[in-house]
Phi, psi and omega in degrees: 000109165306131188253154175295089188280151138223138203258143184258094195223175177262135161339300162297009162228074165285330195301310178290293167337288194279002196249008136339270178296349176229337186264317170291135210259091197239105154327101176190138148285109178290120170248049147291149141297074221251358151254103186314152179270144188266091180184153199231024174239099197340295181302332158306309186288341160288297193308314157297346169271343186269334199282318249210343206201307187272323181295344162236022156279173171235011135253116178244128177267139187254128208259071156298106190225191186306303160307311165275049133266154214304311204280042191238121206284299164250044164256127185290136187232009187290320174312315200287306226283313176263010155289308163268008154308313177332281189318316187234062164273122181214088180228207190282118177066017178222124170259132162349099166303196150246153189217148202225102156244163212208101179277138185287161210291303204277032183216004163294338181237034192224023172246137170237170165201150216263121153266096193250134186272124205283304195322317179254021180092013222202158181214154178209133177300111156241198122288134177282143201235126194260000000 
C-alpha cells in the first residue's frame, strides 16, 4: 500500500528530493512542494502546506543535511520547523504523520547519537556511522 509522503528539505539539498522522487523506486504518492508558493507570508504560506500537502499524507520524510540543521545560527530553519509541527498535528482535517528522517551524505560524520544500555543504566555518545 502507497503511502502519501511529503518530503521536508532546505533548498539546497534539492538534489536528495529530487532524486527520492524520480531515481528511487518507492511505492508512495508524493504531497511534496515541488513550486515555492508566491508569497512572502509566512503564515500563509503554512496554512497553505497544511491545506494542500500535509492534511492527507501520512508521512513526512524529513531531509537531514548541512542546512536543516537546528544549531545553525543564520540559517532560517522556520519553514522545516513547522513543517514538522505540522506533521505531527493530529486535528480537524489533519491527521498525524509519521516522520522519517533521513541524513543526508554530506551530515555523517557530523551526527552524534546517544546509545542507552537500560539493563546497566548507562549511555555513550557516537558518531554516526554508514
Amino acid at each position: 500500500m502507497s503511502h502519501k509522503c511529503f518530503i521536508s528539505f532546505k533548498t539546497e539539498d534539492k538534489k536528495y528530493k529530487k532524486y527520492i522522487q524520480e531515481d528511487l523506486k518507492i511505492d508512495m504518492i508524493d504531497k511534496s512542494l515541488n513550486t515555492p508558493i508566491n508569497s512572502t507570508d509566512e503564515d500563509y504560506i503554512m496554512r497553505k502546506i497544511r491545506e494542500d500537502y500535509l492534511s492527507d499524507s501520512t508521512v513526512t520524510i524529513h531531509l537531514i543535511g548541512e542546512y536543516s540543521a537546528e544549531n545553525l545560527l543564520y540559517e532560517n530553519q522556520a519553514y522545516i520547523k513547522r513543517e514538522l509541527q505540522a506533521s505531527l498535528y493530529n486535528g480537524e482535517n489533519n491527521t498525524k504523520n509519521g516522520i522519517l528522517g533521513i541524513v543526508l551524505p554530506n551530515m555523517y560524520d557530523k551526527i552524534l547519537y546517544l546509545i542507552f544500555d537500560y539493563p546497566h543504566k548507562h549511555h555513550t555518545f557516537k558518531h554516526f556511522e554508514v
